[in-house]
C-alpha positions in Angstrom: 211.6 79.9 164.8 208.1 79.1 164.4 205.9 80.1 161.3 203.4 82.8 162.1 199.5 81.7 162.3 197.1 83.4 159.8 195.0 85.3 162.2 191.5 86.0 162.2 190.5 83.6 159.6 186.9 82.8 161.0 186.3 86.8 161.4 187.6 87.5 158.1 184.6 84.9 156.2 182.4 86.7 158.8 182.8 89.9 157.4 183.0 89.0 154.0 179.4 87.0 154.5 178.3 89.9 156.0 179.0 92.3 152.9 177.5 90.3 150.8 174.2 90.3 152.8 174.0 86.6 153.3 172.9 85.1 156.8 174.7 82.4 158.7 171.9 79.6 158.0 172.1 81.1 154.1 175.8 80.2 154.5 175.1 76.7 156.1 172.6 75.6 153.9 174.8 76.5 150.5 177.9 74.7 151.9 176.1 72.0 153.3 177.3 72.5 157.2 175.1 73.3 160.1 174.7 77.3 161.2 176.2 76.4 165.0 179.5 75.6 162.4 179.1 78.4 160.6 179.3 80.4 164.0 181.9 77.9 165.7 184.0 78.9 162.7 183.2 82.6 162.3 184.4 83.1 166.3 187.4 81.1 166.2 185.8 77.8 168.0 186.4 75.8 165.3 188.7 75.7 162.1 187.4 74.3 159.0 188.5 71.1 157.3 189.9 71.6 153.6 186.7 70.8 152.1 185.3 72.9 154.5 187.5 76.1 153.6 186.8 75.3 149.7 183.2 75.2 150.2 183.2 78.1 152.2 185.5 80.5 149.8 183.7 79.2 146.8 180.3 79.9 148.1 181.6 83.8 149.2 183.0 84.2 146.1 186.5 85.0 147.3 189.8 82.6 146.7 192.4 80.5 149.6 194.6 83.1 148.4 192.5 86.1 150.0 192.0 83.7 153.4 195.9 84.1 153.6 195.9 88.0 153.1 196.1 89.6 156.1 193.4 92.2 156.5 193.2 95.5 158.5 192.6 95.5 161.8 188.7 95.2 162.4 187.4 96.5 158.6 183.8 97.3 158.4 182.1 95.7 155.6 181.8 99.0 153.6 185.8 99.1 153.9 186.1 95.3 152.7 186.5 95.9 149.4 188.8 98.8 149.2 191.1 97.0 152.4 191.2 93.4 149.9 192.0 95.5 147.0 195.1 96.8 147.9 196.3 94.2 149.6 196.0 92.1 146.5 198.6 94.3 145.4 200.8 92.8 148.0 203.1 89.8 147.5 204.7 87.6 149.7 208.3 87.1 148.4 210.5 86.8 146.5 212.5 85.4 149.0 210.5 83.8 151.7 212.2 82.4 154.2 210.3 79.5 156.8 209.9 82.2 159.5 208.0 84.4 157.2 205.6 81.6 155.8 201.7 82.3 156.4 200.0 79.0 158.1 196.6 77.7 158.8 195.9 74.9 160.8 192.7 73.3 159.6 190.7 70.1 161.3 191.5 67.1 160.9 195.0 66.9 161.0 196.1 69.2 157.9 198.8 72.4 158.2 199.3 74.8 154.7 202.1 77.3 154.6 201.9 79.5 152.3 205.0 79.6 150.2 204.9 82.6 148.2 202.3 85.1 146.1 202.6 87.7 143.7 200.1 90.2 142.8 197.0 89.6 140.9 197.9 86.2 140.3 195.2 83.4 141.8 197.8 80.6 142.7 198.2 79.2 146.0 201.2 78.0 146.5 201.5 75.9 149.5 203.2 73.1 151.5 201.0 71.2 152.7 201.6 68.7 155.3 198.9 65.7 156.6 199.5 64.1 160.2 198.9 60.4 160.7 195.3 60.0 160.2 195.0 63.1 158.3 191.8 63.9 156.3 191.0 67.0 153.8 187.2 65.7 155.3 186.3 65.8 158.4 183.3 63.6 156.8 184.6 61.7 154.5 183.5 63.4 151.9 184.8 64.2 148.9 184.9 68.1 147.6 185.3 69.9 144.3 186.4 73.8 144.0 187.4 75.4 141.2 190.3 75.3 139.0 193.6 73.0 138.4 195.5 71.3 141.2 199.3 70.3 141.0 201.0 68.2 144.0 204.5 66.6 144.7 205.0 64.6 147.9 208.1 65.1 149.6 207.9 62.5 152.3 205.6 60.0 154.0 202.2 58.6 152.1 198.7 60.1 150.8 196.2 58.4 149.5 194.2 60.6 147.1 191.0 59.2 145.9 190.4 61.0 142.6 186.6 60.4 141.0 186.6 56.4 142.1 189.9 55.7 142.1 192.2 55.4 145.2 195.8 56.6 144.4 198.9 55.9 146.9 201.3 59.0 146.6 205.0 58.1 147.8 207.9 60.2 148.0 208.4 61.7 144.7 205.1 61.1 143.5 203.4 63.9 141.8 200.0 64.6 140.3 197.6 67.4 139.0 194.0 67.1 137.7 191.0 69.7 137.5 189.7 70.5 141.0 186.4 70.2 139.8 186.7 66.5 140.1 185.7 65.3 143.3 188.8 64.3 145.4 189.7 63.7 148.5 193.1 62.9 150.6 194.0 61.4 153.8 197.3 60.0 155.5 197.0 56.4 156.4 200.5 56.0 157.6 202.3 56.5 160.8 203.9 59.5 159.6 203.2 63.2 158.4 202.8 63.2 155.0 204.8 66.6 153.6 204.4 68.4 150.1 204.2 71.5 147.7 201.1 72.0 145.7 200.2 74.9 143.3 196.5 75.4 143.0 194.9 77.5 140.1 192.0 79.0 141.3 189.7 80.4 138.4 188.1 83.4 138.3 184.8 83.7 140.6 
């Protein structure tokens, strides 16, 4: 049975830019995208790369973790913070089982499950998996968002390039570094590339 799709990721950032009073081009211009993006996203047109997501939750103050929360249905902005409040109360777990699991298909190639969460903590605990030509940049980029990233690769390859160094991640590879360091990763093989990361996100 298939994992369920996180729903109404693009009109949950809307509302969330909207409470906070800041205009689509205001948006754009702090994450570095253009405003037709920003809209594309907000509508459902368009999903966001990694870095875009990052960019985007940092800049709204809000964490991957509250992208994966689902929201009531339709919440004015007044309501926002009330509705996200008690749903952080929420968990996902203990026992999840693969039907359960939250997803997000992002561009360029890149699915995240979410695996578990408990209450109040800021962890996002996720397999992640790459296809073939896979990017977390639809640019090429590399990103930075805060907090401390832990990954173990279950199968296929992923090149991480970490500061100015390229690192190839086989099966059983693992790594973790600050998140603040700009990073990027992309499959370059000829199959998905499949693993669970934690990432801690800091307080906003």
């Amino acid at each position: 049975m298939a994992a369920p799709g996180v729903e109404r990721l693009g009109s949950r950032l809307r509302e969330e830019r909207e409470r906070r009073g800041v205009s689509v081009r205001g948006l754009a211009r702090e994450v570095g995208i253009s405003a037709s993006m920003v809209s594309q996203i907000e509508t459902g047109k368009a999903q966001p790369s990694v870095s875009t997501l990052y960019a985007i939750t940092t800049a709204l103050g809000i964490t991957v973790e509250d992208v994966f929360t689902p929201a009531a249905d339709n919440p004015t902005p007044s309501e926002w913070d009330e509705a996200v409040g008690s749903l952080r109360g929420q968990r996902l777990g203990p026992l999840v089982r693969p039907a359960e699991r939250r997803v997000l298909q992002l561009d360029s190639g890149v699915t995240w499950e979410l695996l578990g969460e408990l209450p109040h903590q800021s962890v996002d605990f996720l397999k992640v998996t790459y296809a073939p030509g896979g990017s977390s940049s639809s640019s090429g980029g590399l990103m930075r968002h805060p907090g401390s990233e832990y990954g173990h690769l279950l199968s296929g390859q992923l090149v991480l390039t970490l500061g100015f160094e390229d690192q190839l991640l086989t099966p059983g590879d693992s790594i973790c570094f600050d998140s603040t360091t700009p990073h990027r990763y992309r499959n370059e093989g000829s199959e998905p590339a499949v693993g669970v990361w934690f990432v801690i996100e800091r307080d906003r």
